[in-house]
TIPA-403768 format. One line per field, with one value per residue: residue number from 1; residue in one letter; x, y, z of N, C-alpha, C, O, CB in turn. Coordinates in steps of 0.1 Angstrom, whole numbers, padded with zeros to 4 digits, always signed. Last residue first. Glycine has a CB too. Example, Ala and Ser with C-alpha at 12.3 -4.5 7.8 and 13.67 -1.06 7.14 Angstrom:
pos: c(2_1)
code: c(S_A)
nu: c(+0128_+0132)
nv: c(-0022_-0057)
nw: c(+0071_+0078)
cau: c(+0137_+0123)
cav: c(-0011_-0045)
caw: c(+0071_+0078)
cu: c(+0129_+0132)
cv: c(+0000_-0033)
cw: c(+0079_+0078)
ou: c(+0134_+0142)
ov: c(+0011_-0033)
ow: c(+0080_+0085)
cbu: c(+0141_+0113)
cbv: c(-0006_-0045)
cbw: c(+0057_+0090)
END
This chain:
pos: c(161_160_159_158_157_156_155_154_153_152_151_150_149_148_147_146_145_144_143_142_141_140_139_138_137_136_135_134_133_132_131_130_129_128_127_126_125_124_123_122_121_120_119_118_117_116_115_114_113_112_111_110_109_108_107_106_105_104_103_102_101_100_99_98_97_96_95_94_93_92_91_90_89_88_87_86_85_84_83_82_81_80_79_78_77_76_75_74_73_72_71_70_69_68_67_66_65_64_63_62_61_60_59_58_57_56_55_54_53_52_51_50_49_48_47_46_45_44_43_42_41_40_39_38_37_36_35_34_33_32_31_30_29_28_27_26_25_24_23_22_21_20_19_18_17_16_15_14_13_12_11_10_9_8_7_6_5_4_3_2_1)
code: c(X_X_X_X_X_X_X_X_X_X_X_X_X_X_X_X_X_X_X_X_X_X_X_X_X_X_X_X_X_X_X_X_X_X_X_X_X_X_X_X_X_X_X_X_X_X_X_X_X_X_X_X_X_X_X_X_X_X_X_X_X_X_X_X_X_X_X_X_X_X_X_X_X_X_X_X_X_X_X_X_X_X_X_X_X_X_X_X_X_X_X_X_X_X_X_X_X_X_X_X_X_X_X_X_X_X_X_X_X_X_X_X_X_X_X_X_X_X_X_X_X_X_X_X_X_X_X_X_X_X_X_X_X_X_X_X_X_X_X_X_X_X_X_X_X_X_X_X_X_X_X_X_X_X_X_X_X_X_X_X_X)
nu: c(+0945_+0948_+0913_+0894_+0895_+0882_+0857_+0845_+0849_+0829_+0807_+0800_+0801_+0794_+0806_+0810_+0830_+0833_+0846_+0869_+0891_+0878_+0874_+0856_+0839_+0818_+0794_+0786_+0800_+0801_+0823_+0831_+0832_+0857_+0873_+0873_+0886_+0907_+0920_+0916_+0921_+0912_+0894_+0912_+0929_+0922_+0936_+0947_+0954_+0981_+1009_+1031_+1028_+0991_+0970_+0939_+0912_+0877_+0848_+0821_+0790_+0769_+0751_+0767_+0781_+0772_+0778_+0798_+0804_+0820_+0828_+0853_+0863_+0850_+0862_+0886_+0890_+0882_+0902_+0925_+0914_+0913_+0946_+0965_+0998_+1029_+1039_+1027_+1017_+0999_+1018_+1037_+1068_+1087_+1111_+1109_+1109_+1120_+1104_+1084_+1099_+1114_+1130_+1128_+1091_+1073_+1045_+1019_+1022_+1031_+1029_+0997_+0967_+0943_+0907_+0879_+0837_+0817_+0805_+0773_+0757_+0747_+0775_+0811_+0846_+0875_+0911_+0937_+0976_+1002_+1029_+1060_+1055_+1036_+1024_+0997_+0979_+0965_+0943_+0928_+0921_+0907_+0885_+0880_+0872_+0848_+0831_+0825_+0817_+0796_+0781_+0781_+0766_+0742_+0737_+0748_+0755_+0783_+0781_+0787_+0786)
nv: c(+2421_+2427_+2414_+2399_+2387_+2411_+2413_+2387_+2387_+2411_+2399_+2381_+2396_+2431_+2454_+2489_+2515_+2544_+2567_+2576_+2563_+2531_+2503_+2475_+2449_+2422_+2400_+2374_+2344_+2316_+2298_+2306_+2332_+2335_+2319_+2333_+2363_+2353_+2347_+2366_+2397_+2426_+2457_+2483_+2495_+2517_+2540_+2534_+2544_+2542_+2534_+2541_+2529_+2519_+2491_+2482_+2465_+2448_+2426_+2410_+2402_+2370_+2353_+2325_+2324_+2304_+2275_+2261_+2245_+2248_+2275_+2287_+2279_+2298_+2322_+2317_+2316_+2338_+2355_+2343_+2354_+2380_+2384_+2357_+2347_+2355_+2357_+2369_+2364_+2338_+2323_+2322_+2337_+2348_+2339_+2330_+2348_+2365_+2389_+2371_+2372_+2396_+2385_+2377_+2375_+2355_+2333_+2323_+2304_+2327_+2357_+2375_+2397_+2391_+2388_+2372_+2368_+2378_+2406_+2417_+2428_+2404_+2396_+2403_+2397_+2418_+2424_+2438_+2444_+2455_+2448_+2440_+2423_+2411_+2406_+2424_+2438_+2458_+2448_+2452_+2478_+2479_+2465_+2486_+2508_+2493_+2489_+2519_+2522_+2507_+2524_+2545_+2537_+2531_+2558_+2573_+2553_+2536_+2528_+2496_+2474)
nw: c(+1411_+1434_+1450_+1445_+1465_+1480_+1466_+1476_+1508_+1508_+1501_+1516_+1542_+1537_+1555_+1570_+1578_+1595_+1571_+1554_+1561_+1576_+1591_+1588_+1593_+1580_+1584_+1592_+1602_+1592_+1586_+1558_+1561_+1575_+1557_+1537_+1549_+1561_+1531_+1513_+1524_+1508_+1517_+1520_+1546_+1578_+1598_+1628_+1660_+1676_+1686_+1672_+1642_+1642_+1643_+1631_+1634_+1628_+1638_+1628_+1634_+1631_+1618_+1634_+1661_+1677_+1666_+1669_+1683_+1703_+1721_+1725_+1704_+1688_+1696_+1690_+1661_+1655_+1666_+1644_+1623_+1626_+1635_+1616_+1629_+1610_+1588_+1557_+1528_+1521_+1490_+1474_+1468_+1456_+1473_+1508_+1537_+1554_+1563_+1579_+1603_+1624_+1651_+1672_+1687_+1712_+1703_+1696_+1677_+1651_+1655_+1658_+1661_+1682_+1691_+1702_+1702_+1713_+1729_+1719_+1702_+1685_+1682_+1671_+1671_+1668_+1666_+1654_+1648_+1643_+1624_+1629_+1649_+1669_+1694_+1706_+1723_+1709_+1698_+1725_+1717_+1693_+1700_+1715_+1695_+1678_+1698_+1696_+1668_+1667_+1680_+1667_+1644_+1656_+1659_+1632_+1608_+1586_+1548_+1532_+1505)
cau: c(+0944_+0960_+0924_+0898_+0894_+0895_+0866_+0847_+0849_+0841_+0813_+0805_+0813_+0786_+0812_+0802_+0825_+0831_+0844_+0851_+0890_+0879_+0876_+0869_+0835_+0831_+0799_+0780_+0802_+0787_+0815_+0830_+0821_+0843_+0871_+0869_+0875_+0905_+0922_+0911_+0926_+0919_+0894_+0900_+0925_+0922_+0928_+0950_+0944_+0970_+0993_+1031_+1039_+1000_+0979_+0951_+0914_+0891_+0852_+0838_+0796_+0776_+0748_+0762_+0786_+0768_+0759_+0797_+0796_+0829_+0810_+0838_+0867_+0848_+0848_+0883_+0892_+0872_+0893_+0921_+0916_+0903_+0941_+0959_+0985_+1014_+1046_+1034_+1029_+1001_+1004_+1019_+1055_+1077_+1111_+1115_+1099_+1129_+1114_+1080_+1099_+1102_+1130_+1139_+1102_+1082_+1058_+1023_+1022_+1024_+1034_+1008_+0978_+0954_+0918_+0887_+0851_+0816_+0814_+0776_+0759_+0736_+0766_+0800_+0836_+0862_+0896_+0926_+0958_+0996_+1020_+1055_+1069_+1039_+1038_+1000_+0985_+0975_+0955_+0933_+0932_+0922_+0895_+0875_+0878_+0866_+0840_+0831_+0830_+0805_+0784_+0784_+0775_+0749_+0734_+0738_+0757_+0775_+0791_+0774_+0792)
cav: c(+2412_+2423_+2424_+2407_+2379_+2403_+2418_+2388_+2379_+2409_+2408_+2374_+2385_+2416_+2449_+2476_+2503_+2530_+2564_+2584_+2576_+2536_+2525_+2481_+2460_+2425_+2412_+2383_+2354_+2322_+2298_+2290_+2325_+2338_+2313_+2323_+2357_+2355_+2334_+2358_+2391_+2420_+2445_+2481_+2496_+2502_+2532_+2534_+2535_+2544_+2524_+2547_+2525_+2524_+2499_+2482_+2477_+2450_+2445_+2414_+2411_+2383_+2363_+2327_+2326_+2318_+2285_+2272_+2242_+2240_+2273_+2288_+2275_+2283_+2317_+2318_+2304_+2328_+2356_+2341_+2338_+2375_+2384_+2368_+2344_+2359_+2347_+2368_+2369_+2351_+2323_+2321_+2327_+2339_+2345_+2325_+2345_+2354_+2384_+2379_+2357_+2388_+2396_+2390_+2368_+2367_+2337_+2334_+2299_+2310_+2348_+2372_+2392_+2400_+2382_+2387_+2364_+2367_+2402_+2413_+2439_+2407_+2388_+2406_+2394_+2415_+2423_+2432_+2445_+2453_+2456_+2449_+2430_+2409_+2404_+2416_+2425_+2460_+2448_+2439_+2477_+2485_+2459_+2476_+2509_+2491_+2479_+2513_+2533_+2506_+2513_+2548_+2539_+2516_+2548_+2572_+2566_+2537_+2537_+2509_+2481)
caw: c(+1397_+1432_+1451_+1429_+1456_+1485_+1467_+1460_+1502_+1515_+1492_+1509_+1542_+1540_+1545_+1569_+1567_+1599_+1585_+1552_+1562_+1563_+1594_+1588_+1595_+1583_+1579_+1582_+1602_+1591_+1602_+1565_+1551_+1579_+1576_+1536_+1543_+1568_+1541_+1513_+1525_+1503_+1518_+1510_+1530_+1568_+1588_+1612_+1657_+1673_+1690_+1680_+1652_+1632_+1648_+1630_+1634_+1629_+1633_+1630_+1629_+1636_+1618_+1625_+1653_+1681_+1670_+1660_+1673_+1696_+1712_+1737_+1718_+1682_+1698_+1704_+1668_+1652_+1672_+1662_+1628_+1625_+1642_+1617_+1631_+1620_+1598_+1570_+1531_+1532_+1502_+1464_+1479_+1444_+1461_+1494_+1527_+1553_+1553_+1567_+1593_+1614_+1640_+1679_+1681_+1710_+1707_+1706_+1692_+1656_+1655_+1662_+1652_+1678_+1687_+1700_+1702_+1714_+1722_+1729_+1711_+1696_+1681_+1680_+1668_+1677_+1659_+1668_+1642_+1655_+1623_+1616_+1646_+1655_+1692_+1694_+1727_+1717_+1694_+1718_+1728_+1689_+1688_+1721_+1703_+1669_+1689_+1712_+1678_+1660_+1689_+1680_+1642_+1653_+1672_+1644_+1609_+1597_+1562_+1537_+1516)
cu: c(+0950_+0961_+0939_+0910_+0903_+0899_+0878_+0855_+0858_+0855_+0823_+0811_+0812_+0799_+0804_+0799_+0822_+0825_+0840_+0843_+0879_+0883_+0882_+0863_+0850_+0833_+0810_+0785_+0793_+0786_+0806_+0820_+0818_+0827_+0859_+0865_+0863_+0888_+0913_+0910_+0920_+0925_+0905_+0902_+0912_+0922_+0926_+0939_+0952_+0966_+0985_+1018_+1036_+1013_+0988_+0959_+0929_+0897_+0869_+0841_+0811_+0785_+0753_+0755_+0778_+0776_+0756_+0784_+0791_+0819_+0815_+0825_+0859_+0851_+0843_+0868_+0889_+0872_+0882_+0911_+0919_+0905_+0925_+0945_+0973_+1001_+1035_+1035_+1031_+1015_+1002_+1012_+1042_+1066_+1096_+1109_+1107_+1119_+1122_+1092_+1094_+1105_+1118_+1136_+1113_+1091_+1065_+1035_+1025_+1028_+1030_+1014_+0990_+0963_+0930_+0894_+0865_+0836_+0816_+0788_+0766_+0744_+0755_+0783_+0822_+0850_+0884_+0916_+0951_+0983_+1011_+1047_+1066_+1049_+1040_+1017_+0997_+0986_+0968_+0943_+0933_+0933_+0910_+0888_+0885_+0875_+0853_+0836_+0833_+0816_+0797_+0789_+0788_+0765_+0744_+0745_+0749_+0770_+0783_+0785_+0784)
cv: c(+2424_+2419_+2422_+2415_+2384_+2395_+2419_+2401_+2383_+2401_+2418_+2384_+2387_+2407_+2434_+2467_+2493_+2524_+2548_+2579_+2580_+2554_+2527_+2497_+2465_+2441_+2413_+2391_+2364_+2340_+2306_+2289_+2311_+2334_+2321_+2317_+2345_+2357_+2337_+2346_+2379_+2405_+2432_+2466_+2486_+2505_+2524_+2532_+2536_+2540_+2530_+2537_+2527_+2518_+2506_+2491_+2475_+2461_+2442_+2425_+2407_+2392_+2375_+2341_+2332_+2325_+2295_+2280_+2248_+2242_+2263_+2282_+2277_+2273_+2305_+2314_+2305_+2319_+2346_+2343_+2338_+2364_+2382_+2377_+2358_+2354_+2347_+2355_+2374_+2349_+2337_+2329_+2329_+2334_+2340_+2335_+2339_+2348_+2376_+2375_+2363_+2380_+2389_+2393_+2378_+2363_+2350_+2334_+2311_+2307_+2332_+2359_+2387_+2390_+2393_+2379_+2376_+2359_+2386_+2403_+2429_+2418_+2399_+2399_+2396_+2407_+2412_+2433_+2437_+2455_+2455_+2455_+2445_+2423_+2408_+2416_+2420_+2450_+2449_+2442_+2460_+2481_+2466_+2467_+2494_+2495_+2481_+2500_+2522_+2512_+2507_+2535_+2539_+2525_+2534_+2565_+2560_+2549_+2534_+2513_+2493)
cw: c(+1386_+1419_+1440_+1434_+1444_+1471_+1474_+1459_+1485_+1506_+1494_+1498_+1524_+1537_+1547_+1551_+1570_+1586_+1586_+1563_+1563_+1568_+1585_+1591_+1597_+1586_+1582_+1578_+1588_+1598_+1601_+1581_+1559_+1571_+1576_+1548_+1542_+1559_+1554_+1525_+1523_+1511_+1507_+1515_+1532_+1557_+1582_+1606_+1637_+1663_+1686_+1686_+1666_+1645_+1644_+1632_+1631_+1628_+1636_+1625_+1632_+1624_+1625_+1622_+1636_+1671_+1669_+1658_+1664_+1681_+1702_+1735_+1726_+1696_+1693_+1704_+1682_+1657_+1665_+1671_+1642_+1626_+1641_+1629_+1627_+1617_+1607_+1579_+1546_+1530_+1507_+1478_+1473_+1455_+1457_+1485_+1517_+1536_+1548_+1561_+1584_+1605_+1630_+1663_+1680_+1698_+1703_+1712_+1703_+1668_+1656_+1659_+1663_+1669_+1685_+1697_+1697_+1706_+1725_+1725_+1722_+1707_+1688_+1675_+1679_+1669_+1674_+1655_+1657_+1647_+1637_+1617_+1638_+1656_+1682_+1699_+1720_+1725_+1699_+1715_+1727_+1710_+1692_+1713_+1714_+1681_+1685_+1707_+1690_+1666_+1681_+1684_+1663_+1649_+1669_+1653_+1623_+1597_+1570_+1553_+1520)
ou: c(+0952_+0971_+0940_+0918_+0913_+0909_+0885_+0863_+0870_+0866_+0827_+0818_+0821_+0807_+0807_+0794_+0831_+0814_+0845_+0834_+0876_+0878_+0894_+0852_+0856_+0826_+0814_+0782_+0794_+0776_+0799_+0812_+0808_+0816_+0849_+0855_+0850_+0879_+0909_+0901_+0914_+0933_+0900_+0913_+0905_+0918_+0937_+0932_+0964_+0972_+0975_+1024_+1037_+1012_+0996_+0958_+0931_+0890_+0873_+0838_+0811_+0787_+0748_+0744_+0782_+0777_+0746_+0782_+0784_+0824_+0815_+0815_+0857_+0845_+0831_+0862_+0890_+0862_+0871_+0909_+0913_+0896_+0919_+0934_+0973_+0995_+1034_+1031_+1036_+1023_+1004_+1003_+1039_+1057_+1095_+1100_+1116_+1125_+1131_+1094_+1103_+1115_+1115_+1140_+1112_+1096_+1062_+1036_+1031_+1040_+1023_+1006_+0993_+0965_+0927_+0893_+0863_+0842_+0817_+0785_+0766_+0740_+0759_+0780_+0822_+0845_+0886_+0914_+0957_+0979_+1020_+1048_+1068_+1049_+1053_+1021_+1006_+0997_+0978_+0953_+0945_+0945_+0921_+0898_+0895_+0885_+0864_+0847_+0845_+0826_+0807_+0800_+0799_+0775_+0752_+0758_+0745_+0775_+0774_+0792_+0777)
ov: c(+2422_+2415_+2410_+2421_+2378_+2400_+2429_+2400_+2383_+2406_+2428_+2380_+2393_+2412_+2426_+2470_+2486_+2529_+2541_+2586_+2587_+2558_+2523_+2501_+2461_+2447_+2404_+2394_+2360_+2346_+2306_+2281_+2306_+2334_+2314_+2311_+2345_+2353_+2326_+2338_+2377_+2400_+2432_+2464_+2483_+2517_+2525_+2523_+2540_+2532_+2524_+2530_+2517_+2509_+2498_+2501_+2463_+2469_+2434_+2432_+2398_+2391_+2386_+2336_+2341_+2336_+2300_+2289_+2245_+2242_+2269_+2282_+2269_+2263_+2303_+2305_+2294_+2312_+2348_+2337_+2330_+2359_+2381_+2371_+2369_+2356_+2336_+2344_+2385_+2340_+2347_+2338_+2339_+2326_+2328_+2341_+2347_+2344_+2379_+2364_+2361_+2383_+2378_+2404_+2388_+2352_+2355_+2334_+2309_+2308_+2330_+2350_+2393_+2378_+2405_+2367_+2386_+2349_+2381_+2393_+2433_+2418_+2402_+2397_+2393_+2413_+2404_+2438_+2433_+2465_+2454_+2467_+2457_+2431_+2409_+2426_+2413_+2452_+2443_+2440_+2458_+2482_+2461_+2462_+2496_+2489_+2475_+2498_+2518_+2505_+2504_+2533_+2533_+2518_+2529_+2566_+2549_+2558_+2527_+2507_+2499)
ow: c(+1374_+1414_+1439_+1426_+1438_+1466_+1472_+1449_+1482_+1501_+1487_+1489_+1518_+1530_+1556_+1540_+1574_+1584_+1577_+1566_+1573_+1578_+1585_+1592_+1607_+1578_+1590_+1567_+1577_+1599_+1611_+1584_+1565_+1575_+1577_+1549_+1544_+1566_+1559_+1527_+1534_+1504_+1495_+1519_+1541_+1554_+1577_+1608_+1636_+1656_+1690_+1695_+1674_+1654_+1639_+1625_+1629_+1622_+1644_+1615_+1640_+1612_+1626_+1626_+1629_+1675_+1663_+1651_+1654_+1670_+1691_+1742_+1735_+1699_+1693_+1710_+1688_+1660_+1670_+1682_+1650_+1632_+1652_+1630_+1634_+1606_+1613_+1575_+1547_+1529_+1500_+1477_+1468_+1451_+1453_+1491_+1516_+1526_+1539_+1556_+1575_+1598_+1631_+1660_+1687_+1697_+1692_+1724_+1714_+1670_+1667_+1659_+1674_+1669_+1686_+1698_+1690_+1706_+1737_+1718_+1733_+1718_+1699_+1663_+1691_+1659_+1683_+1644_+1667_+1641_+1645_+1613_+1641_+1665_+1682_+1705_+1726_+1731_+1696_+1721_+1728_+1713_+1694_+1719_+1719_+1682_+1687_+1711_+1693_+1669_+1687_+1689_+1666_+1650_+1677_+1655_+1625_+1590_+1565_+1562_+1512)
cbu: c(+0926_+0964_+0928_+0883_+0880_+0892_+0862_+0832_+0834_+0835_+0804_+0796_+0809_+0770_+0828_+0784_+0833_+0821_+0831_+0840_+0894_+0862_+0885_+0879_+0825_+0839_+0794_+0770_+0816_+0776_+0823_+0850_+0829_+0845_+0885_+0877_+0880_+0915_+0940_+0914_+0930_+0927_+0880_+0901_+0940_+0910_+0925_+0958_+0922_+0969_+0987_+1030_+1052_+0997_+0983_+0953_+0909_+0897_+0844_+0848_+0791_+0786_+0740_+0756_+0794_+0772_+0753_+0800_+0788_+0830_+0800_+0831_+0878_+0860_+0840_+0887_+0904_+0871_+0890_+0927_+0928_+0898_+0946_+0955_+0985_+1010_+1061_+1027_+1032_+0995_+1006_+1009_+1053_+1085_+1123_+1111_+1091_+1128_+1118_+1077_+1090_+1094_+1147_+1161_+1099_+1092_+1067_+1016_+1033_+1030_+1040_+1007_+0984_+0962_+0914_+0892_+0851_+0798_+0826_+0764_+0744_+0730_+0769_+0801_+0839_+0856_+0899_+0921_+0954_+0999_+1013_+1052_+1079_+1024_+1043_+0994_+0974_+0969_+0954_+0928_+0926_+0918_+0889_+0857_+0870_+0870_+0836_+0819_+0821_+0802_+0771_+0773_+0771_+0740_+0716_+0723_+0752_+0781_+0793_+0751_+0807)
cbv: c(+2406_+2413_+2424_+2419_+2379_+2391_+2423_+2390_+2376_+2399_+2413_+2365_+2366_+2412_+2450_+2482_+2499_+2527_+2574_+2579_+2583_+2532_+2533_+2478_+2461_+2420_+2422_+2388_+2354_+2311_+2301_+2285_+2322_+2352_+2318_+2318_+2358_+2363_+2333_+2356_+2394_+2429_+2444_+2484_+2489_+2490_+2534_+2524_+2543_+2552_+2522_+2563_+2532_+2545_+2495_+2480_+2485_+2445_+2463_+2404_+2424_+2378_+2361_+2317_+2315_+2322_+2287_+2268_+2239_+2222_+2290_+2303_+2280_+2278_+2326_+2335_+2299_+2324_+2370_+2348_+2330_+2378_+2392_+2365_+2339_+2375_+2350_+2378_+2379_+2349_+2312_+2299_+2331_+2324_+2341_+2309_+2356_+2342_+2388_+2395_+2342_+2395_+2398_+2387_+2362_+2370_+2326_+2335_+2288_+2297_+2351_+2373_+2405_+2406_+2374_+2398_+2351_+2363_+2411_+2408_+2449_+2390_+2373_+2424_+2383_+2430_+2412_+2445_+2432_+2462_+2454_+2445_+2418_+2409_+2394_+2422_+2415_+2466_+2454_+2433_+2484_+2512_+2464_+2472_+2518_+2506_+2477_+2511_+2553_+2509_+2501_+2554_+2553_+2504_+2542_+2563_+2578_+2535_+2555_+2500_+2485)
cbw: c(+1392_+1441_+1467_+1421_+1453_+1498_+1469_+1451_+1503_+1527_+1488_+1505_+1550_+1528_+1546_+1577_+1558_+1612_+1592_+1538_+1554_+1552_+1608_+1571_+1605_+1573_+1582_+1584_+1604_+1602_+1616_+1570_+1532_+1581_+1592_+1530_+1537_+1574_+1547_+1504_+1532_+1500_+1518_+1491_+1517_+1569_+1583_+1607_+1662_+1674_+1706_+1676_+1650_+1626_+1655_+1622_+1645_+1622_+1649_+1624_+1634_+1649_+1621_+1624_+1655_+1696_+1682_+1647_+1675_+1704_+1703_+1738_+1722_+1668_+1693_+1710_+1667_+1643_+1674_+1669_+1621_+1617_+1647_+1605_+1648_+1620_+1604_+1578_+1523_+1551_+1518_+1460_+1497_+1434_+1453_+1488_+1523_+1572_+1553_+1567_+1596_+1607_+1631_+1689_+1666_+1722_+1703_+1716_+1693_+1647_+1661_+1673_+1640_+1693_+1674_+1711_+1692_+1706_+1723_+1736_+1716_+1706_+1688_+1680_+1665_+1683_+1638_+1686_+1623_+1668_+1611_+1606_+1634_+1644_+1694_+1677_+1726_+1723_+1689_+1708_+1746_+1682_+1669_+1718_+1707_+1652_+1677_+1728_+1687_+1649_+1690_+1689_+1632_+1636_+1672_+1641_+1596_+1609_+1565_+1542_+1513)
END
């Protein structure tokens, strides 16, 4: 992992900016996340957390959860799976996909922006290993984090042990 600084940092700024009004889309109950996938300074897929089939819901399935669930603990489409699945919908073949970035952000109550924890989610991991996404890029307090997938990846992994 490595902060930004400079120029890539800047651009990094208009991404995660870019991510955080996505988010803004989200139905999800609990949290509002976005995320962007970028290729060459040029966004090749977005996404927002939300419910399965982008539906309104009047309360969250989170808590309905059984005792003991192994998987995601939410009812929401994550918003890096959506934006993988948008750009898989623009590019069935997955071309433009191999050597980009994803940046995510997350909405506190009010819409602003949050900082991220530490990487921990395998499902959204593995999808980006699977299609050739390179990095992952969260806002850490100390500032923009650039995160290569696969050590993305091994730290998601180890989260929770």
């Amino acid at each position: 992992m490595r902060y930004l600084s400079g120029k890539e940092k800047e651009e990094a700024e208009k991404f995660m900016d870019l991510a955080a009004i996505v988010a803004g889309g989200s139905f999800c109950l609990k949290a509002k996340c976005g995320s962007v996938i970028v290729k060459n300074s040029e966004v090749i897929g977005y996404g927002f957390n939300s419910p399965q089939g982008n539906k309104k819901l009047e309360k969250c399935l989170k808590n309905e959860l059984p005792e003991g669930f192994k998987s995601d603990k939410t009812c929401c489409i994550h918003a890096e799976e959506k934006a993988i699945m948008l750009a898989l919908k623009k590019d069935p073949w997955g071309i433009t996909l191999p050597g980009s970035r994803l940046y995510f952000i997350r909405l506190d109550e009010k819409g602003e922006k949050t900082f991220a924890g530490r990487p921990y989610c395998t499902i959204c991991s593995k999808m980006a290993l699977d299609v050739g996404i390179s990095e992952f890029t969260l806002w850490h307090e100390e500032g923009i984090c650039v995160y290569g997938t696969e050590e993305y990846n091994k730290i998601s992994v180890e989260y929770g042990k």
